[in-house]
C-alpha positions as CSV (number, residue, x, y, z in Angstrom):
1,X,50.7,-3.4,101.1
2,X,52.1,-6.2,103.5
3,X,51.0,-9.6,103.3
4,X,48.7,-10.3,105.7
5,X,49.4,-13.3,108.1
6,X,47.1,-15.1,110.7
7,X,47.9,-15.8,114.6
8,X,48.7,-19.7,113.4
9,X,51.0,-18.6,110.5
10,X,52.7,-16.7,112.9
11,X,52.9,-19.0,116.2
12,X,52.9,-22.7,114.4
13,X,53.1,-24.0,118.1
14,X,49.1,-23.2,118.8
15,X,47.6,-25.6,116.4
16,X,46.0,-28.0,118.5
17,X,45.9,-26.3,121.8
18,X,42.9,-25.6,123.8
19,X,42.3,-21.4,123.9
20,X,43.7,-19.9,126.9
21,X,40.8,-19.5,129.7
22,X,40.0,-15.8,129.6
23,X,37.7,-15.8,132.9
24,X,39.2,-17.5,135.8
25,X,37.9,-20.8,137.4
26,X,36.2,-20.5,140.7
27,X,35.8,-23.3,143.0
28,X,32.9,-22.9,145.2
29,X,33.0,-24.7,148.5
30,X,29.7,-26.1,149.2
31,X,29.3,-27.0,153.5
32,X,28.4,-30.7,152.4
33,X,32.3,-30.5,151.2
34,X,33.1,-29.0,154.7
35,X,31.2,-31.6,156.7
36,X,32.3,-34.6,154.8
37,X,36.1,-33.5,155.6
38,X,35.6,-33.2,159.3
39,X,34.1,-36.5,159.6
40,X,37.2,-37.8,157.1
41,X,39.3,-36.3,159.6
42,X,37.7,-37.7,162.6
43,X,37.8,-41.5,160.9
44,X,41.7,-40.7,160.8
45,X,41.8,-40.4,164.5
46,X,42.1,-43.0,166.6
47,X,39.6,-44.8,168.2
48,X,39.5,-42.9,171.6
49,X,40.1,-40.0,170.4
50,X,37.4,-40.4,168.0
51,X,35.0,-41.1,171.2
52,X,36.1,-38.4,172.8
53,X,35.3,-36.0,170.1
54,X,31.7,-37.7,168.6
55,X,31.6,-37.1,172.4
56,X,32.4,-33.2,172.4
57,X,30.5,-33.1,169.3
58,X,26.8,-34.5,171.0
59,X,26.8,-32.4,173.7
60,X,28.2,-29.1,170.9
61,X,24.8,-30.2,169.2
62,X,22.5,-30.9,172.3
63,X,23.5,-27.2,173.6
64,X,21.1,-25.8,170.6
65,X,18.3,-24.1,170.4
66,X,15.1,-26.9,168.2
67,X,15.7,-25.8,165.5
68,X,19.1,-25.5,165.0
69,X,19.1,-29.1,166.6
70,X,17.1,-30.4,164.2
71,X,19.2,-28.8,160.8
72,X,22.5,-30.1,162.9
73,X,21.4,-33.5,162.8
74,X,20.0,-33.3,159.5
75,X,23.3,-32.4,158.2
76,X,25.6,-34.9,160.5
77,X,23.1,-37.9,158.8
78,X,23.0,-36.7,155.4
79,X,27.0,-36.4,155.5
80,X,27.1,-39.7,156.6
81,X,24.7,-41.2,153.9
82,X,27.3,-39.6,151.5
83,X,30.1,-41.5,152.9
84,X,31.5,-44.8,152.3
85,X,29.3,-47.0,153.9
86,X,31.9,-48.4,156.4
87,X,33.2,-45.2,156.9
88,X,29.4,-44.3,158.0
89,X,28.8,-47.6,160.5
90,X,32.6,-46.6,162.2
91,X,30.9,-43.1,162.9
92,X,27.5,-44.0,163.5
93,X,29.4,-46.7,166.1
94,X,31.6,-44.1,167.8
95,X,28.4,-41.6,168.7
96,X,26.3,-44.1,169.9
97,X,29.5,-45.1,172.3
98,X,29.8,-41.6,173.0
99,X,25.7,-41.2,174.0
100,X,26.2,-43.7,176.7
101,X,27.6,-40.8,178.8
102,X,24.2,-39.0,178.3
103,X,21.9,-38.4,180.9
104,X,18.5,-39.9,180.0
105,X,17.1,-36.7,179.0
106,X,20.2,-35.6,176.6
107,X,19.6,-39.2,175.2
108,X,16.1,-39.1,174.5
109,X,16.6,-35.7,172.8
110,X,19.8,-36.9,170.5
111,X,17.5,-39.6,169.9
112,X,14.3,-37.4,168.4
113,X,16.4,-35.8,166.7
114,X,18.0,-38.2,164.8
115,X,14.2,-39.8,164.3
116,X,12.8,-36.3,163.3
117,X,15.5,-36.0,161.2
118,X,15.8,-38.9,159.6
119,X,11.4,-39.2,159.1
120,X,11.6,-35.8,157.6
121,X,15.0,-34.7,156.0
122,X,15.1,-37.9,153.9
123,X,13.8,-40.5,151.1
124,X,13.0,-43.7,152.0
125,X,16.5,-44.9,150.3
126,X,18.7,-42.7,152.5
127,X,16.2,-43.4,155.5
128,X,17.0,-47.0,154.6
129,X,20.7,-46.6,154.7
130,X,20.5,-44.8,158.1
131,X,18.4,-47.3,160.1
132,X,21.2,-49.6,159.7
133,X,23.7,-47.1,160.8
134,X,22.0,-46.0,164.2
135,X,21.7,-49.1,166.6
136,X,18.9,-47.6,168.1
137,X,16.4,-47.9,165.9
138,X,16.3,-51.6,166.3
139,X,16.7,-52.0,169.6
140,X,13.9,-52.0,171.9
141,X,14.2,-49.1,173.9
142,X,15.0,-47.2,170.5
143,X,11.9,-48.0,168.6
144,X,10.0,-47.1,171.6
145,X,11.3,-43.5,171.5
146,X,11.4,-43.6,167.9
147,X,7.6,-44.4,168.4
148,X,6.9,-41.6,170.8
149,X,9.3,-39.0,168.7
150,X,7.4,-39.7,165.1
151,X,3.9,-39.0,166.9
152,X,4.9,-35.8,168.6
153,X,6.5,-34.5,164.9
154,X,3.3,-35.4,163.7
């Protein structure tokens, strides 16, 4: 009878090495991943360009149907709570630049959305975070549709 040897007597060069992976690793792409890479390559663009598209990008979201509107939004702000802070404000700056094109009515709507959104997609931390991103919460007009937008999703 042969003597019987093990795998490490055999290969020396194993000791200390991790097993090999027997099931492969899967990456799963989650769509806060995708969102948060558009808006990294929006901050890449510059400035006007950046207009241009936050631009492209209100009217894309204004063109939905309530409900979709309301889970767009939802998404664009909780992105931007993820992202560096200064990152966030840039963005935040750049739509608000690119509402000014709005007609009234578009502008009151991007405006209870973002106030729907923000009163009912998030704690008071991230709610926190995005007052200070979206000028118009603090300005006069703002709060006055802010107002009107929180009764109406009551």
């Amino acid at each position: 009878m042969a003597p019987t040897t093990t795998m490490l007597e055999r290969r020396p060069d194993l000791i200390g090495r991790k097993p090999a992976r027997t099931t492969p690793q899967i990456h799963v792409i989650r769509g806060a991943d995708i969102e948060r890479e558009r808006y990294e390559e929006l901050l890449a663009l510059p400035v006007a360009d950046l207009r241009v598209r936050a631009a492209e990008a209100i009217r894309d979201e204004l063109a939905l149907d309530d409900d979709r509107l309301r889970e767009a939004v939802r998404t664009r702000l909780a992105t931007w709570v993820e992202l560096d802070p200064e990152d966030a404000r840039i963005l935040a700056r750049a739509w608000d630049q690119a509402a000014g094109a709005l007609s009234p009515g578009e502008a009151r709507r991007r405006i209870e959305a973002e106030a729907n959104a923000m009163l009912h997609g998030f704690n008071f931390e991230d709610f926190t975070r995005l007052a200070r991103l979206a000028p118009w919460t603090t300005s006069h007009l703002g709060l006055v549709q802010f107002k009107s937008a929180t009764r109406r999703a009551a």
